[in-house]
Each structure stands twice: as structure tokens, then as C-alpha cells.
N, C-alpha and C positions, 0 to 999 in steps of 0.2 A: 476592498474586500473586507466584510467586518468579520465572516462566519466562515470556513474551508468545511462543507457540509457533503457533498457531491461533486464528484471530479465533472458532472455533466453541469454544474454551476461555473465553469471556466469558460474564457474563452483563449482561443488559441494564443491572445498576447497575453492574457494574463499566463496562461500555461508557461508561456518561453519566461515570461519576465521571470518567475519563481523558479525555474532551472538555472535561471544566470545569475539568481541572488546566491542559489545554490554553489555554483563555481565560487564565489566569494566565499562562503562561510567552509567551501571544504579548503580554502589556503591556509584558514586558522588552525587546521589540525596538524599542518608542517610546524608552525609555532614554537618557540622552547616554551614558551605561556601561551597557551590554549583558551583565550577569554577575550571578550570587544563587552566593553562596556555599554553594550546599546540597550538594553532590558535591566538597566539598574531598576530599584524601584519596585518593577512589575512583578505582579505575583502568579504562577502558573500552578494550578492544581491537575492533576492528573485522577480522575476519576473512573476509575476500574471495575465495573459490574462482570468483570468475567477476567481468567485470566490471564495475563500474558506478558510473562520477562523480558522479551525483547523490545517488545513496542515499549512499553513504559520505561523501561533502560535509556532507551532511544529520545524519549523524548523529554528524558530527565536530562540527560547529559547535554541535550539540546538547548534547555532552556539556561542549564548552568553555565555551560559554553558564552552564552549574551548575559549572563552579572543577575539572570531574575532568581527569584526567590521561588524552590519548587515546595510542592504540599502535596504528598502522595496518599491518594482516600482509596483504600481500599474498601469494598463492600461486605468482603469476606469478615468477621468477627466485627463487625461496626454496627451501627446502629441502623443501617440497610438491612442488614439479615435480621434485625426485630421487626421491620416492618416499617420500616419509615419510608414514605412515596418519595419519586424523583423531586416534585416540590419541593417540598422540606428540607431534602439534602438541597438543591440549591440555590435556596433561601439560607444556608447553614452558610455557603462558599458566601454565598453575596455578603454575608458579614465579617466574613473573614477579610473581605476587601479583592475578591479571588479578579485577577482581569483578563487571566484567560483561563479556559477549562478544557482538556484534552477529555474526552468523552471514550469511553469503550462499553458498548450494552448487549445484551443480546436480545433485544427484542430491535426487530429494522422500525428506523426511524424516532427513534429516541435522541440524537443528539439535532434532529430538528423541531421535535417539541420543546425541546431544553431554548432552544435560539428565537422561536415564537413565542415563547409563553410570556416572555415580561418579568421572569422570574427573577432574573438575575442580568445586569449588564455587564456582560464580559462576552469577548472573543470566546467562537465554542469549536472546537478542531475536533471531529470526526474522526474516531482510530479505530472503528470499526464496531457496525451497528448490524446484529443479525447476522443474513444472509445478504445483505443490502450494499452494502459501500466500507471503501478503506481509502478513502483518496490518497493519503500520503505515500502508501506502499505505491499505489501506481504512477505517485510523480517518482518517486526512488528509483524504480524501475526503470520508466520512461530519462530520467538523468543520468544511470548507468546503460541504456541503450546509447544513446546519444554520444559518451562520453568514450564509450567501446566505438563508435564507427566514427568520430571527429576529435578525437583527441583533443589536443588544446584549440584549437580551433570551433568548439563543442558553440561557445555562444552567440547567443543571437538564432541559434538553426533553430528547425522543428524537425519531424521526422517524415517530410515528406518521401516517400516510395519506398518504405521498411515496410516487411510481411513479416507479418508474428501470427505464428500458432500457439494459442493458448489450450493446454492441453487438459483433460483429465475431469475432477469433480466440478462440472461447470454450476452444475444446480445448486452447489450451496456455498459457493464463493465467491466473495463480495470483492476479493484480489481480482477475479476476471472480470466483473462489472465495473468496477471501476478502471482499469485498464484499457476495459473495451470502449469506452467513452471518450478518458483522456488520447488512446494513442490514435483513435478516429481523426478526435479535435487536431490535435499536431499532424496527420497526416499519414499515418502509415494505415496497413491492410489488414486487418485483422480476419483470424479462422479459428473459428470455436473442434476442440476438437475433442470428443469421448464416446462412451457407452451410450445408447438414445437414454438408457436409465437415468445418467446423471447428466442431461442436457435437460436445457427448461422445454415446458411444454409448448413455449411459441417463445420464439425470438424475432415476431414479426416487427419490426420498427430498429431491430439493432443493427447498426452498422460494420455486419460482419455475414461471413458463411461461413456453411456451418456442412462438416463432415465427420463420419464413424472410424473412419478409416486412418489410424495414425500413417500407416507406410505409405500413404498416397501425401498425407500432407510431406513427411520428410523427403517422401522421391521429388518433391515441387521445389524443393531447395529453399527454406524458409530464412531470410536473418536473422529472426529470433524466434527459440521452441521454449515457452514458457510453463514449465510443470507445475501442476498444482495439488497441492497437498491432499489426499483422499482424507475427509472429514467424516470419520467414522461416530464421533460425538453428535453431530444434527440428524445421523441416518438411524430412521423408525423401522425401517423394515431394506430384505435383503436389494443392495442397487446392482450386484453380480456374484454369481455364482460362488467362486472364491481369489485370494488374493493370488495365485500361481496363475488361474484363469486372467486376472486382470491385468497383472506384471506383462503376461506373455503377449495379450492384445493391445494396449494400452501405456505399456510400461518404458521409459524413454531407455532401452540399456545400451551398452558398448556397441552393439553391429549397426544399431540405428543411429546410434552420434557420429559411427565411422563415414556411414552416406554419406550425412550431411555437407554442406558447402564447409570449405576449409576457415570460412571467414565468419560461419553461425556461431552465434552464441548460446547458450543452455541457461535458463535461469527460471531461480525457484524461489518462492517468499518465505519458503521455510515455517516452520521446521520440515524438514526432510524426515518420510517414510523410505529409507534408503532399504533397496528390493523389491517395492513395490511399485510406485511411481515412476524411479528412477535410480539407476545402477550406481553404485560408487564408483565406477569408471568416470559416468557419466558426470555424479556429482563432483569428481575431484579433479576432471581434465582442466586442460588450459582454457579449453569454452565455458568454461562453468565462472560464472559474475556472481556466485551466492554469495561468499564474501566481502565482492565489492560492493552488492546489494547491502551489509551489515551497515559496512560505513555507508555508504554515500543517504541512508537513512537519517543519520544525524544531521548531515548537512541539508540535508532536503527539511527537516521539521526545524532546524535553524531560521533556513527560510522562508516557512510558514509563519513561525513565531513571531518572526522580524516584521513581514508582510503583516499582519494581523494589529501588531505591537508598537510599532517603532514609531508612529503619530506622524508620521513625515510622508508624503506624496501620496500614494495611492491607500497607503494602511488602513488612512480613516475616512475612504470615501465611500 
């Protein structure tokens, strides 16, 4: 794997292998030192056209974690916001000696122009492009499903016969399209489920169905109800009525986690619209993984970086 660009770029073994490298890199965080020497050397830049504390947090500590050298490019006050094209900037990294580059843009498909262009030789990790893809969130995800229903016994599995309802802003989140791909790949069921407003206008060819009706999906008993953040930043014009309106049809709260099967999980990529999306009950009960989604983030971009970096078996093929 040279580029982690689209979670629909895996295949089911690559999927599991980078879950089980995952299991490795999350024993490093029991540690009293916190560090593997395996990305001495290597240098990771984090390239940020839009912005986001978490993910870059995540994937700083990621890379600090394996001994590499991070280089945080913000766009904001740089020479991006004069006008300098994505070229330029990474032909800028390619001198700095950059060998891998975590990508965040908002225009979709920017971190695969960046990996065809020639511009630069380096590993390119996709942390979210558009409306288009996040792979890492949905391996994170897909590692904290996993690791909720198999415990230490988690590796080597896939998710064969797991239903997940992915709920809410489907039309401009790149957390359910990639999701919907990888947890396809590994095996589970996936159900689109929102407003027609913020569902795409064809999901013909996705590996999923697709319904209006949240209380029908949660009466179905789902293993996992995956919330997703109402992205009020990409919406041009009104996608419902108002937020009381959409809480009330749409909205994951206390009476609808109580449904559910005692053994569902609730989980959400955050940042949480808490009231809107999904009730503080709901965010803070014992089903709610949002936390262990925080961490198991780390150890998931550990083991992309590894994957990508570490020049040993599969990295560099």
C-alpha cells in the first residue's frame, strides 16, 4: 500500500491486517514510555486546508508515537492563503524531504491529485477530502466496532453479520462514505438513514439501504447506530425545517437508545451537536464508543503510518 486515498481502495485483508497492526500499536499506550522506534528518520507533514484539532492532534501524536519527525503546515496565515496552488506547496514538502503527507482539503479529491501528480514522492493519507472520503475515521470506527464485540480476541476477525445504521447528514459526509465501503469490505450490513433532504440523490451501486424512518431502523435492533454530525458549514440552502423539527425525527435521544438491543453500541466521529443529533444521555451512556473512538484514532493512524512507512513487507509494495 504506498497511498491510504479511499477506504474503497482496500481489500478485506488489507482492511484486517491494518486493524491487527492497530491491536499492536494500542499496547504502546499502556507503556510507562509511549514510543517504538520504527519511523526514526521519517519525516511526516500534516497539511491542513481546512480545519480540524482532532484529526491533526491525532495524527501528530501518531506519528510521534513511531520516533518520526512531525511538520505541521497549516494553510491558514501561510503562503496558501496568498495564493500559492497545491503544486507549489508540494514541491515546497518535496524539499523539505517530506515522506509522508496527511492531506485535509476541501475540495473532494485533492489528496488523489496530490498522489498522481509526480509532484512529490511521499506516502499521501487522506484525512479528509470534501464531501468525499476519511478513511482513517472509518478504520477507527470499524476497530472500535470490532474491539466492542470481540474483545481481546478482536484479531484476525472481520465484521462479518454486524448491522449498522449510519444515521443523519448523509449527503455531506465523507465519515459515512467511507464507512459505507470499508464496513461492506469486512462484512457487515450497512443502512443509510436521514431526511430524503440530506440523502444523496442516487445511492445506486452502494452497498447499503436506505430508509427515512429512524424508529423503524432502531425497532430492527441494529449493533451499531452511528450518528453523524449535521454539517451546517457545506449547507447552501434550508435541508429541514428546524433543529427541534429534526432532533425530534432524526435525533438519537434517551427513549430511542432505551429500544435498543442491550448489547448496541452508539457512536459518533464527533464533534457532537449534543441536542441535536444526539441526546447527552445518549452521548454519555455506557453504549457510547465516542471516547474510545478518540483513542483507538491514534492507534489506527499508528498503523497507517507504519503500514505506509516502515519499508518492511507489505509498506512498500
Amino acid at each position: 500500500m504506498r497511498h491510504l486515498l479511499s477506504t474503497k481502495d482496500l481489500s478485506r485483508d488489507e482492511a484486517v491486517a491494518i486493524l491487527d497492526i492497530a491491536e499492536d500499536m494500542a499496547d504502546v499506550a499502556n507503556r510507562e514510555v509511549k514510543k517504538l522506534p520504527t519511523l526514526r528518520g521519517k519525516t511526516v507533514v500534516n497539511l491542513f486546508f481546512e480545519d480540524s484539532t482532532r484529526t491533526r492532534v491525532s495524527f501528530e501524536v501518531a506519528a510521534k508515537r513511531l520516533s518520526a519527525d512531525v511538520i505541521n503546515f497549516s494553510a491558514k496565515g501561510s503562503s496558501v492563503s496568498k495564493g500559492e496552488s497545491l503544486k507549489d506547496t508540494a514541491q515546497t514538502l518535496a524539499a523539505m524531504g517530506a515522506d509522508a503527507v496527511v492531506i485535509r482539503h476541501g475540495a473532494s479529491g485533492a489528496p488523489r491529485v496530490l498522489a498522481d501528480s509526480g509532484w512529490i514522492d511521499a506516502g499521501i493519507v487522506n484525512a479528509g477530502d470534501g464531501t468525499h472520503e476519511h478513511p482513517t475515521q472509518a478504520l477507527l470506527d470499524a476497530f472500535t466496532i470490532r474491539k466492542r464485540l470481540h474483545g481481546s480476541a478482536s484479531r484476525g476477525r472481520a465484521l462479518d453479520g454486524v448491522t449498522v445504521a449510519i444515521v443523519g447528514d448523509i449527503l455531506h459526509s465523507r465519515v459515512a462514505r467511507s464507512n459505507l465501503w470499508l464496513l461492506s469490505t469486512l462484512g457487515a450490513s450497512v443502512q443509510l438513514v436521514g431526511p430524503a433532504t440530506l440523502l444523496p440523490v442516487s445511492t445506486e451501486g452502494w452497498p447499503a439501504t436506505v430508509t427515512l424512518d429512524l424508529d423503524a431502523a432502531v425497532d430492527a435492533g441494529p449493533d451499531v447506530v452511528m450518528m453523524l454530525r449535521i454539517q451546517a458549514e457545506r449547507m447552501t440552502a434550508a435541508f429541514f425545517p428546524n433543529a427541534r423539527e429534526y432532533s425530534r425525527q432524526w435525533g438519537l435521544d434517551d427513549e430511542r437508545v432505551a429500544r435498543l438491543p442491550a448489547a448496541s453500541m452508539v457512536m459518533h466521529p464527533g464533534p457532537m451537536n449534543r441536542g441535536l443529533e444526539i441526546s447527552s444521555g445518549a452521548a454519555d451512556s455506557e453504549r457510547s464508543t465516542v471516547l474510545e473512538q478518540v483513542a483507538n484514532g491514534v492507534s489506527i493512524r499508528m498503523a497507517v503510518l507504519y503500514h505506509l512507512l516502515s519499508g518492511t513487507g507489505e509498506a512498500r509494495a
